[in-house]
SEVOMI-247496 format. One record per residue: residue in three letters; z, x, y of N, C-alpha, C, O in turn. Coordinates in steps of 0.02 Angstrom, whole numbers. Atoms other than C-alpha are relative to their C-alpha. Last residue first. Example, Ala and Ser with C-alpha at 12.3 -4.5 7.8 and 13.67 -1.06 7.14 Angstrom:
REM residues 2
@code: Ser	n_pz: -3	n_px: -42	n_py: -59	ca_pz: 357	ca_px: 684	ca_py: -53	c_pz: 37	c_px: -39	c_py: 55	o_pz: 45	o_px: -14	o_py: 110
@code: Ala	n_pz: 0	n_px: 45	n_py: -59	ca_pz: 390	ca_px: 615	ca_py: -225	c_pz: 0	c_px: 45	c_py: 60	o_pz: 33	o_px: 97	o_py: 59
REM end
This chain:
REM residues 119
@code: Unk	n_pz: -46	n_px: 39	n_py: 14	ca_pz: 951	ca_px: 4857	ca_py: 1103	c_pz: 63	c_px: 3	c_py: 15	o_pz: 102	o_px: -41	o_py: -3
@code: Unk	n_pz: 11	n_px: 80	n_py: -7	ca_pz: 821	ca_px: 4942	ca_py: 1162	c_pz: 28	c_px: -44	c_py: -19	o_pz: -2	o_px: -98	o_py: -13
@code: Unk	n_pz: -52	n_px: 27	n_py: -63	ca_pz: 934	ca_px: 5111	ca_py: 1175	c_pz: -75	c_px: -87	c_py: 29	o_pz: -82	o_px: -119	o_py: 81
@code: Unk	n_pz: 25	n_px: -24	n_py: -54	ca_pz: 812	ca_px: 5215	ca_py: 1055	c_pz: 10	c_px: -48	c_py: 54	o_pz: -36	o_px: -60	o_py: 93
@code: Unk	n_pz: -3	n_px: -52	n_py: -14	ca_pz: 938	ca_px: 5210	ca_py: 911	c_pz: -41	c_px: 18	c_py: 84	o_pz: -18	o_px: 57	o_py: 126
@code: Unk	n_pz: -50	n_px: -6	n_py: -28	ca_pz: 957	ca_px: 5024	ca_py: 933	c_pz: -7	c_px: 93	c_py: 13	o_pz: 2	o_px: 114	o_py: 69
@code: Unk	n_pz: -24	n_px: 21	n_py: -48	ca_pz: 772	ca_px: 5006	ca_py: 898	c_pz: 83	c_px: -5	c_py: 42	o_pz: 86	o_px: -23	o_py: 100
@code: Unk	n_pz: 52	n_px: -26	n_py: -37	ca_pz: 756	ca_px: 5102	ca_py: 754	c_pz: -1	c_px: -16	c_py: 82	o_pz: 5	o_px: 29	o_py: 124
@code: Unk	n_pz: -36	n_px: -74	n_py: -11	ca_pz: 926	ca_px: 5037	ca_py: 687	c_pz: -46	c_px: 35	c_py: 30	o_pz: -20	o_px: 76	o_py: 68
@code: Unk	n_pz: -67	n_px: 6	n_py: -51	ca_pz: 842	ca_px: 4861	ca_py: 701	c_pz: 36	c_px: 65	c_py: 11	o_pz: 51	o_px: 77	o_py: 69
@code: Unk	n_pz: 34	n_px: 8	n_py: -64	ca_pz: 678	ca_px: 4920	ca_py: 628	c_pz: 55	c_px: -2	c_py: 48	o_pz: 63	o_px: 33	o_py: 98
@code: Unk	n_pz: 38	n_px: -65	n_py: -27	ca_pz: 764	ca_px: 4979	ca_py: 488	c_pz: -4	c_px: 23	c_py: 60	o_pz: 16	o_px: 73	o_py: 90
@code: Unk	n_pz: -49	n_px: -44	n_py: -9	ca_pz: 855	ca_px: 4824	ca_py: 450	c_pz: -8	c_px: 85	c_py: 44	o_pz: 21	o_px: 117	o_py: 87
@code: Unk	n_pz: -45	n_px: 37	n_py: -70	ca_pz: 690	ca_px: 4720	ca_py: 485	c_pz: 70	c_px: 39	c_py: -2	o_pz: 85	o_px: 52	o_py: 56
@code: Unk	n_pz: -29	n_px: 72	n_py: 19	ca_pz: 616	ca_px: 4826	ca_py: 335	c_pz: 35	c_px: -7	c_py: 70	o_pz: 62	o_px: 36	o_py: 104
@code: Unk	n_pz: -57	n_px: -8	n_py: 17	ca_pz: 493	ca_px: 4985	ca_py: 400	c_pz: 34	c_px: -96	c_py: -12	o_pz: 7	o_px: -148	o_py: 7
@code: Unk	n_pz: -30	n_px: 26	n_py: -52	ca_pz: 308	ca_px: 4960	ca_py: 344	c_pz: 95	c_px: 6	c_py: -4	o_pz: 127	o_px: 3	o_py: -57
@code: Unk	n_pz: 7	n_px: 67	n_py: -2	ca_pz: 271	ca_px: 5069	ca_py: 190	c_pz: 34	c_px: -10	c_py: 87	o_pz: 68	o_px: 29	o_py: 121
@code: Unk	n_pz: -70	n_px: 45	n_py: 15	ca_pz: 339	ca_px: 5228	ca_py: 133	c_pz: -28	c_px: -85	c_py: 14	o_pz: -8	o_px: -130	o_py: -22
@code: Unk	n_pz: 9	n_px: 43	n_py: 63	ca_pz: 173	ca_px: 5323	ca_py: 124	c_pz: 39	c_px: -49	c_py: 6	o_pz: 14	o_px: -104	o_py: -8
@code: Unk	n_pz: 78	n_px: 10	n_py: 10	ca_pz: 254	ca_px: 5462	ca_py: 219	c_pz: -18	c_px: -33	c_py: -53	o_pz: 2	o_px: -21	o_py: -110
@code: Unk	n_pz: 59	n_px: -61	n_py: 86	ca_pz: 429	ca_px: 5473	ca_py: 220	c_pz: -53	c_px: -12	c_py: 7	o_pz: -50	o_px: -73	o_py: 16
@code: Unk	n_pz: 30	n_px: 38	n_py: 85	ca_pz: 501	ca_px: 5376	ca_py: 376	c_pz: -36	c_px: 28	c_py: -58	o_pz: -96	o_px: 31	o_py: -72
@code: Unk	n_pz: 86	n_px: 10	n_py: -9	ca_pz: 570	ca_px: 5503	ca_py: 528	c_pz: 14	c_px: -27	c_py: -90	o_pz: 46	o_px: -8	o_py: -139
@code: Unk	n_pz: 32	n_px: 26	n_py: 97	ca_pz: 739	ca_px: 5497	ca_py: 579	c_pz: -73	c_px: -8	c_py: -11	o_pz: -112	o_px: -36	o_py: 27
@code: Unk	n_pz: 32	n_px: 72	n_py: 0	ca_pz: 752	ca_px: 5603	ca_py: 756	c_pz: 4	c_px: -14	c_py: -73	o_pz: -5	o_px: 27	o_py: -118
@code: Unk	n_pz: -61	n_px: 55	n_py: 15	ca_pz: 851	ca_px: 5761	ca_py: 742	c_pz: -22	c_px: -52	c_py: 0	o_pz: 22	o_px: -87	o_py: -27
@code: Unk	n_pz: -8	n_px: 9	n_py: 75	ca_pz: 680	ca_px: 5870	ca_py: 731	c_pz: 75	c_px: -55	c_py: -14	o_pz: 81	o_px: -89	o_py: -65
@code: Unk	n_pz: 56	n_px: 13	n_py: 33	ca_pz: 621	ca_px: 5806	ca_py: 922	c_pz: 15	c_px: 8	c_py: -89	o_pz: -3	o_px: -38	o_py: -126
@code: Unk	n_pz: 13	n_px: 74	n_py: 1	ca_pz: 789	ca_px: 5854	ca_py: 986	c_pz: -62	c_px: -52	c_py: -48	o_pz: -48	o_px: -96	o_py: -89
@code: Unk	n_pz: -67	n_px: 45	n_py: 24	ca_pz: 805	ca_px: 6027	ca_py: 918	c_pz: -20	c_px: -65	c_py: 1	o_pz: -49	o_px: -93	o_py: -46
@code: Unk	n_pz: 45	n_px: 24	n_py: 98	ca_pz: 598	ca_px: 6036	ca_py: 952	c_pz: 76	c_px: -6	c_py: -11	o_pz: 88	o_px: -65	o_py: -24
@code: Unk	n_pz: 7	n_px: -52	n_py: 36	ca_pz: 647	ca_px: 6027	ca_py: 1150	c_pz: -8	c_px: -24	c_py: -57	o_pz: -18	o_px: -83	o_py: -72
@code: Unk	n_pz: -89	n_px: -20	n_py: 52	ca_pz: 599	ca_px: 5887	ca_py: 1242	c_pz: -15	c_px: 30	c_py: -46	o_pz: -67	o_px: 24	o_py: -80
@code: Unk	n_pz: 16	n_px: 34	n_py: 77	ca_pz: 429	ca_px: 5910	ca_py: 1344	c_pz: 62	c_px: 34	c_py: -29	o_pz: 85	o_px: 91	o_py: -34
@code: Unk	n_pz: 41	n_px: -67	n_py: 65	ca_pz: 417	ca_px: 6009	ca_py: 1533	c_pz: 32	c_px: -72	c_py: -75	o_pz: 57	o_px: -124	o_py: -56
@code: Unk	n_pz: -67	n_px: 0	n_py: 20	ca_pz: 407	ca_px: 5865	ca_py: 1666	c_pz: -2	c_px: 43	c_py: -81	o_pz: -40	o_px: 40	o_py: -129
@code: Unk	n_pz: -19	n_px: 32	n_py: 59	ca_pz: 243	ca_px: 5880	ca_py: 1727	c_pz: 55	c_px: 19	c_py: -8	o_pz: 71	o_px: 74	o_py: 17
@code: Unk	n_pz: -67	n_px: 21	n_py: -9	ca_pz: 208	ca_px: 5940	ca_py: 1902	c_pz: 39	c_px: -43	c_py: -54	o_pz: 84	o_px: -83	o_py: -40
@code: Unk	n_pz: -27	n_px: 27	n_py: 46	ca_pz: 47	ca_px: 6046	ca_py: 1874	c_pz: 75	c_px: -12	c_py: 18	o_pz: 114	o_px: 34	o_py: 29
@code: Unk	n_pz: -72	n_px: -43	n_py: 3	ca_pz: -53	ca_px: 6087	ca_py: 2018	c_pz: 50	c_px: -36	c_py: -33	o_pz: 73	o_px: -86	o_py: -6
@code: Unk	n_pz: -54	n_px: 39	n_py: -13	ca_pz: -245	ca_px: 6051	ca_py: 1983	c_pz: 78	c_px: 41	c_py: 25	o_pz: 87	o_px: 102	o_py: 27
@code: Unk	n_pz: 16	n_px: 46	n_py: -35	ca_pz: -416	ca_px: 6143	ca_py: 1981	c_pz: 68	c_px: -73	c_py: 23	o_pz: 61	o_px: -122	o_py: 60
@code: Unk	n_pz: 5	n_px: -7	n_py: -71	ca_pz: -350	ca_px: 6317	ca_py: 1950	c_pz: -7	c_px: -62	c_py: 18	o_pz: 30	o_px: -73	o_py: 65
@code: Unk	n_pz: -46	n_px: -13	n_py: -26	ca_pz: -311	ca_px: 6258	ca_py: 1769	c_pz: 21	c_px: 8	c_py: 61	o_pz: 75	o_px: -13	o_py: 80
@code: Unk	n_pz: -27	n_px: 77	n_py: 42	ca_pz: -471	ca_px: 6178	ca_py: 1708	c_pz: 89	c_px: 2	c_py: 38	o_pz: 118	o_px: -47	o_py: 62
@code: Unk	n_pz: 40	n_px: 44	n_py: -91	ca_pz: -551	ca_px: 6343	ca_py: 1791	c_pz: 32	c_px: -63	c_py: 5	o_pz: 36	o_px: -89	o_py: 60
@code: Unk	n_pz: -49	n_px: -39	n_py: -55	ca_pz: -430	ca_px: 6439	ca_py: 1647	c_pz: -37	c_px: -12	c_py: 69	o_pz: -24	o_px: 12	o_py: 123
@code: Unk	n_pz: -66	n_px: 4	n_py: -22	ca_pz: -447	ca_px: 6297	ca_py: 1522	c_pz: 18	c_px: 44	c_py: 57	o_pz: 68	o_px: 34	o_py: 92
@code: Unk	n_pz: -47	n_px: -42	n_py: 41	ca_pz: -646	ca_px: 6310	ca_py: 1516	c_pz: 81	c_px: -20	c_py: 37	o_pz: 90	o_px: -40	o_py: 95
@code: Unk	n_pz: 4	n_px: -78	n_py: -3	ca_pz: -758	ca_px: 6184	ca_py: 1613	c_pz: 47	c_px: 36	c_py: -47	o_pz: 69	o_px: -5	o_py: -87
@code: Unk	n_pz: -27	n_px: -37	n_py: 60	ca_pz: -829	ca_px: 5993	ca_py: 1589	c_pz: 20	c_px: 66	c_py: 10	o_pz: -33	o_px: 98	o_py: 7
@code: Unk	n_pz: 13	n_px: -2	n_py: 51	ca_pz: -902	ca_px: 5919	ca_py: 1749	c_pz: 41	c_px: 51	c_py: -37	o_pz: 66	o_px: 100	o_py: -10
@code: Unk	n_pz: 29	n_px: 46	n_py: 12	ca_pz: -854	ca_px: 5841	ca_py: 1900	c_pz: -22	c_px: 15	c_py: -71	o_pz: -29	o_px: -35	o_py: -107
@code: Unk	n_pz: 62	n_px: -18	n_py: 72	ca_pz: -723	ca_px: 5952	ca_py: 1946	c_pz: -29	c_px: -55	c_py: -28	o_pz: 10	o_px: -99	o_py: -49
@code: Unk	n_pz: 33	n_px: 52	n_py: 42	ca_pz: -633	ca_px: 5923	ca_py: 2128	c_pz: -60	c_px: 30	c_py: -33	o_pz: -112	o_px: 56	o_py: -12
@code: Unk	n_pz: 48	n_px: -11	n_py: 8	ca_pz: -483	ca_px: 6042	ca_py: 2158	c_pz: -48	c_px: -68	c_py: -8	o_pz: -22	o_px: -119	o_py: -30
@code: Unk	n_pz: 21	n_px: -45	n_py: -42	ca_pz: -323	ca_px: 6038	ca_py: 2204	c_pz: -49	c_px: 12	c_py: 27	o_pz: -56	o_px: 33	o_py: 85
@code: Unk	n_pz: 83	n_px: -31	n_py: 6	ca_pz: -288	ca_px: 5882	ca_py: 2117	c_pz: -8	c_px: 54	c_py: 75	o_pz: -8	o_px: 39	o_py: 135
@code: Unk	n_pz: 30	n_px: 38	n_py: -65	ca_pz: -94	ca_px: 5852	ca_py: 2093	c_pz: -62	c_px: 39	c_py: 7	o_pz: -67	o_px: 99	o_py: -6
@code: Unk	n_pz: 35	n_px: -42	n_py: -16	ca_pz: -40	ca_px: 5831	ca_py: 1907	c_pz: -24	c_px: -29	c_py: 106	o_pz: -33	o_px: -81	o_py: 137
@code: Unk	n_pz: 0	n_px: -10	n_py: -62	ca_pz: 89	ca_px: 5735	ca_py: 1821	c_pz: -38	c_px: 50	c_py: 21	o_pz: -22	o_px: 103	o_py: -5
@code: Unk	n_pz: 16	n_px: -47	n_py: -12	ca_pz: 63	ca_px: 5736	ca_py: 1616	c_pz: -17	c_px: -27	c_py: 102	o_pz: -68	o_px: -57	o_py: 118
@code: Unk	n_pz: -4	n_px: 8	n_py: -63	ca_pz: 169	ca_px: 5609	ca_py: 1540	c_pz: -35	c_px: 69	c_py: 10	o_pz: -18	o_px: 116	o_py: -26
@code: Unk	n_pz: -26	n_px: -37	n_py: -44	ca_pz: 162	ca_px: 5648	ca_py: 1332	c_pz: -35	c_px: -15	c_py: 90	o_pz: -96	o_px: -9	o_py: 96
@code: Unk	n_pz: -87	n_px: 27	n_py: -6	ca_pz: 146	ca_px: 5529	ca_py: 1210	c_pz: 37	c_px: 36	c_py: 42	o_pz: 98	o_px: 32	o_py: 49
@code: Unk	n_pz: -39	n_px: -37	n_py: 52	ca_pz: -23	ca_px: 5597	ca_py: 1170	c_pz: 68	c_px: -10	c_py: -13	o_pz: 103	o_px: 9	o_py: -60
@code: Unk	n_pz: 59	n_px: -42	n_py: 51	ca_pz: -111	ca_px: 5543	ca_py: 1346	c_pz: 56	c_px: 36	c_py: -54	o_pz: 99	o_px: 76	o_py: -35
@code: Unk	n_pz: -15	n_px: 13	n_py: 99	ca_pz: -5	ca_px: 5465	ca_py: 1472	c_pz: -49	c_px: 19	c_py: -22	o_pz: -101	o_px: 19	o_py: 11
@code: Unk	n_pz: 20	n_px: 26	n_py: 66	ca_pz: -76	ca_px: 5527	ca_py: 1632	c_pz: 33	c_px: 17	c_py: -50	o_pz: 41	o_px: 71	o_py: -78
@code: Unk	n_pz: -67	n_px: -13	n_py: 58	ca_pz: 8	ca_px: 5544	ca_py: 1823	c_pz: -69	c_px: -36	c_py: -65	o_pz: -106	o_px: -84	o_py: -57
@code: Unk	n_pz: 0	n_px: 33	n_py: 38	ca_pz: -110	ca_px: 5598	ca_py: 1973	c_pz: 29	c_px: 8	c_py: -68	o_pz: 35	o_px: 61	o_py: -99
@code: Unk	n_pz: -32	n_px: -20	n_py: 31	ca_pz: -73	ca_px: 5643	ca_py: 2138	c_pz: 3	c_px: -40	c_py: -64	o_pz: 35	o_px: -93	o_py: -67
@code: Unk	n_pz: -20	n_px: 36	n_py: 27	ca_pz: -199	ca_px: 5649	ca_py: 2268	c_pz: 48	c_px: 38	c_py: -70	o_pz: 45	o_px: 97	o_py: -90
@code: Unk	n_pz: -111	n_px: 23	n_py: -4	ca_pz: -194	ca_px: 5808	ca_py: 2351	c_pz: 14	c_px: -70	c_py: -29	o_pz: 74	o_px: -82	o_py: -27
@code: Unk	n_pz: -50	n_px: -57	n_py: 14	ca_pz: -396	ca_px: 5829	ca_py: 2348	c_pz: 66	c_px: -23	c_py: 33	o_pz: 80	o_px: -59	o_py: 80
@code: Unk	n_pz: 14	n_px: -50	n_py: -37	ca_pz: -511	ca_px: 5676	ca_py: 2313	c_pz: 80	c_px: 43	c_py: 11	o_pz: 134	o_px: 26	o_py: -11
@code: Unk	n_pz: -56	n_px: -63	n_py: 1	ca_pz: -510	ca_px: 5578	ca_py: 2170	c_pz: -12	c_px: 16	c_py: 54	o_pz: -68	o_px: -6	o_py: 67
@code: Unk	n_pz: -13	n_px: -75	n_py: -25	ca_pz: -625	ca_px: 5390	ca_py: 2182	c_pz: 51	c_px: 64	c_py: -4	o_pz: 106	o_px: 38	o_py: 4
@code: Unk	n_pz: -40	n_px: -1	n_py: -60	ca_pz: -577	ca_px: 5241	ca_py: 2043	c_pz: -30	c_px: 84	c_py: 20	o_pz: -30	o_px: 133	o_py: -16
@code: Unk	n_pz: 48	n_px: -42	n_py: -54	ca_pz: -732	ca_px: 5244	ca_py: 1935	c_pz: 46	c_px: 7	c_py: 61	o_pz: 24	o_px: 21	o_py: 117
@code: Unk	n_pz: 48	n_px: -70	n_py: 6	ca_pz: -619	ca_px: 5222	ca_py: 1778	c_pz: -37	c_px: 37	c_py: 71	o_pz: -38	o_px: 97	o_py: 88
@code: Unk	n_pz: 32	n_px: 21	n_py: 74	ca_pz: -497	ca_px: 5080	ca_py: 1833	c_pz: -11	c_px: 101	c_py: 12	o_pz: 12	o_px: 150	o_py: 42
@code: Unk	n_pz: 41	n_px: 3	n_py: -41	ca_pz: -312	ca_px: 5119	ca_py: 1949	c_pz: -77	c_px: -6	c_py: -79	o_pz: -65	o_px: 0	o_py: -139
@code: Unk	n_pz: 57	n_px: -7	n_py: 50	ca_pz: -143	ca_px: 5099	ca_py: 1906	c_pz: -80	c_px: 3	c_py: 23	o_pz: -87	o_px: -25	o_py: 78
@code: Unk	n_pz: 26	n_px: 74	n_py: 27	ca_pz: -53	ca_px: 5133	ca_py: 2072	c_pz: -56	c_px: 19	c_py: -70	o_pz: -98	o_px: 63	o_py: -78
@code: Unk	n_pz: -31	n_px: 31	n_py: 16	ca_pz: 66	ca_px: 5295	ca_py: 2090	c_pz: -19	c_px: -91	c_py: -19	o_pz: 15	o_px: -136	o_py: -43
@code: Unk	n_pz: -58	n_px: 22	n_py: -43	ca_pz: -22	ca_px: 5392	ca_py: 2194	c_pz: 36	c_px: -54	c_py: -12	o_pz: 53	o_px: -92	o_py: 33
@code: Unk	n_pz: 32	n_px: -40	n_py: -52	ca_pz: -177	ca_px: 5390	ca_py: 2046	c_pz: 39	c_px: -16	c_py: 87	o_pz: 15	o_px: -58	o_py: 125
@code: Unk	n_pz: -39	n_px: 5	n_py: -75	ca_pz: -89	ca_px: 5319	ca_py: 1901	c_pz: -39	c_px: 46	c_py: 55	o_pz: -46	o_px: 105	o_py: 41
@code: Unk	n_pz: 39	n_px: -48	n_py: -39	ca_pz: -200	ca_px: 5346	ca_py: 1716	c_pz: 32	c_px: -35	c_py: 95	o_pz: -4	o_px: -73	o_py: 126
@code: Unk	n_pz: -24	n_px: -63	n_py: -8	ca_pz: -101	ca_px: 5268	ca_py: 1589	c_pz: -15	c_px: 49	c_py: 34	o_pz: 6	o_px: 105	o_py: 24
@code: Unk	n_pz: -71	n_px: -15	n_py: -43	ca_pz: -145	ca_px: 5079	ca_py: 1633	c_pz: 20	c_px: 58	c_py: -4	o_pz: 52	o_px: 68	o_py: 47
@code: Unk	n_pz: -46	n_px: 17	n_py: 51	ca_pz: -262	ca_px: 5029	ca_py: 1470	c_pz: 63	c_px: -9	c_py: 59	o_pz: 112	o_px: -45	o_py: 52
@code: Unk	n_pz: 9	n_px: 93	n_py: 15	ca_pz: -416	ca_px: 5024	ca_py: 1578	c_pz: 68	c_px: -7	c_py: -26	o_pz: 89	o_px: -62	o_py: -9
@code: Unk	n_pz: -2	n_px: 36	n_py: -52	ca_pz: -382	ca_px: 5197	ca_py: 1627	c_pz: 15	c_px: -57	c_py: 2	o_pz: 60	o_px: -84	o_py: 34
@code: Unk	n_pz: -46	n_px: -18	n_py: -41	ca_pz: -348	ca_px: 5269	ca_py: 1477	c_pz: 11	c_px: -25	c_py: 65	o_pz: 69	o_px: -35	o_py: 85
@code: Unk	n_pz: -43	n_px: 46	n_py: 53	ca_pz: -513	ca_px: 5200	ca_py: 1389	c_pz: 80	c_px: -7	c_py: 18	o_pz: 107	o_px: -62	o_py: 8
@code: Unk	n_pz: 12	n_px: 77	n_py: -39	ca_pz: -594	ca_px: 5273	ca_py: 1544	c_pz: 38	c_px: -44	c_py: -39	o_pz: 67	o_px: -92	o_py: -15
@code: Unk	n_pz: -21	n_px: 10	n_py: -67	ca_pz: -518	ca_px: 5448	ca_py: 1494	c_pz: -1	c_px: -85	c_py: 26	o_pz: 44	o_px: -120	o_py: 49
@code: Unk	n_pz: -82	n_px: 4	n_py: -12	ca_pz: -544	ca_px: 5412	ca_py: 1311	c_pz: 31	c_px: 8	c_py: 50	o_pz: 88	o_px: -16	o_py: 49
@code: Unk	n_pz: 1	n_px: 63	n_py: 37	ca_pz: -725	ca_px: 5391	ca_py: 1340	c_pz: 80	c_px: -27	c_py: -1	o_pz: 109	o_px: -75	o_py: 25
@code: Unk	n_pz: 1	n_px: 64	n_py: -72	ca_pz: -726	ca_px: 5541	ca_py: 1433	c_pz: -1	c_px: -55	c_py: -28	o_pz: -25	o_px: -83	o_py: 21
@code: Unk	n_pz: 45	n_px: 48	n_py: 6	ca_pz: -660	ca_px: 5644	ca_py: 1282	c_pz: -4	c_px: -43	c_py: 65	o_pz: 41	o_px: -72	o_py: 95
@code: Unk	n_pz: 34	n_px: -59	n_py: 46	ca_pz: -517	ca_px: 5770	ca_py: 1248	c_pz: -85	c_px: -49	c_py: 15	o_pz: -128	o_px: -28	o_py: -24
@code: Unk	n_pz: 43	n_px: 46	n_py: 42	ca_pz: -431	ca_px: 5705	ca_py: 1404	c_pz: -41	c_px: 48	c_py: -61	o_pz: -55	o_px: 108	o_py: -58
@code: Unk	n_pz: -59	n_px: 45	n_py: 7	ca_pz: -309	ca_px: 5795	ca_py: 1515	c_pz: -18	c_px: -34	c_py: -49	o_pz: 28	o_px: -60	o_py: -80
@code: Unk	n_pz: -26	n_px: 2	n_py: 70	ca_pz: -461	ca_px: 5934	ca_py: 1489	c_pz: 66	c_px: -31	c_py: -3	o_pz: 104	o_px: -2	o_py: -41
@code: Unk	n_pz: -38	n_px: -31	n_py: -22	ca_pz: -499	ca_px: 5951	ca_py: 1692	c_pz: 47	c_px: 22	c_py: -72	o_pz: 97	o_px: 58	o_py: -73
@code: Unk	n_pz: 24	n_px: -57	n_py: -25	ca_pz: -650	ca_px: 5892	ca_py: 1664	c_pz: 38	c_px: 43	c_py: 1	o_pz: 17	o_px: 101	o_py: -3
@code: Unk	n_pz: 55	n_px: -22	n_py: 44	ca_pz: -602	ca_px: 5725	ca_py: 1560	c_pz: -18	c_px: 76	c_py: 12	o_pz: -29	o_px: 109	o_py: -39
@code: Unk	n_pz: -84	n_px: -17	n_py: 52	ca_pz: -451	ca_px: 5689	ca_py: 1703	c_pz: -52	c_px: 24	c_py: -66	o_pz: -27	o_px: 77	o_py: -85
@code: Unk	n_pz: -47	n_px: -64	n_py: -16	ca_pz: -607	ca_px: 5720	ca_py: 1821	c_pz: 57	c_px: 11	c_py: -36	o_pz: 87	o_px: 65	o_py: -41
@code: Unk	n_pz: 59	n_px: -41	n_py: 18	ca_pz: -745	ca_px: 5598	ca_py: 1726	c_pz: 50	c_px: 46	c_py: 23	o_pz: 58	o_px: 88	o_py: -21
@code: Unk	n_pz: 13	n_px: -14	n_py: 88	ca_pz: -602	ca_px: 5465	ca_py: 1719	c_pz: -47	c_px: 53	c_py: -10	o_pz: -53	o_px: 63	o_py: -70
@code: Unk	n_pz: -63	n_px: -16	n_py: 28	ca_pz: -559	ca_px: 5488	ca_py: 1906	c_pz: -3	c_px: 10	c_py: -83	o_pz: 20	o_px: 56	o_py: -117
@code: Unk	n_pz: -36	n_px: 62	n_py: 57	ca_pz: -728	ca_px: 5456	ca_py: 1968	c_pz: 75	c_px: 51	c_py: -42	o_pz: 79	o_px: 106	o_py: -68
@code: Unk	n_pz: -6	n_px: 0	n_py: 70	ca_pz: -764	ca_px: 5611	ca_py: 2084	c_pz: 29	c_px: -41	c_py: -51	o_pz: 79	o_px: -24	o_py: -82
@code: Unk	n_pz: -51	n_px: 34	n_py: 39	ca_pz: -788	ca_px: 5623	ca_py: 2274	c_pz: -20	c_px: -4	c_py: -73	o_pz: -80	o_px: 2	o_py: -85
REM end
């Protein structure tokens, strides 16, 4: 068996084991759907979901890697069920704040928040 933060680290979901466990603790690391810590056990067909980057990355462990390897062993060792990532149309239609600009004003914020259906 294989601590879950040292295998999402191995498997390069993580750029850093630190940031794996840091991931864990935080809640973005699901292992069959319960949050789980750092030394939570992996073993094969579990199914594990990580936030990391702002992007959901669903994976089911094929494999168990304990240490560090290249993307194309990194690849065999899981089976990727991620939801593919909204297109760049979408992504460039968004409003984005000028750089520098400062905190946004409570008007802002409010159109920020209505745009992304919290309000």
């Amino acid at each position: 068996m294989v601590r879950v933060d040292a295998w999402v680290w191995a498997v390069r979901l993580c750029k850093t084991r630190s940031q794996a466990a840091q991931a864990c603790r935080a809640g973005h690391v699901k292992v069959n759907g319960e949050a789980v810590k750092p030394a939570q056990p992996v073993v094969v067909g579990d199914r594990v979901r990580v936030w990391v980057n702002h992007r959901e990355h669903v994976v089911e462990v094929r494999e168990l890697v304990a240490k560090r390897v290249g993307p194309a062993v990194a690849r065999q060792a899981y089976v990727d069920h991620s939801p593919p990532p909204p297109p760049k149309e979408v992504l460039a239609s968004l409003p984005q704040r000028d750089r520098g600009a400062g905190r946004p004003t409570k008007k802002e914020r409010r159109e920020l928040e209505r745009l992304r259906g919290r309000r």
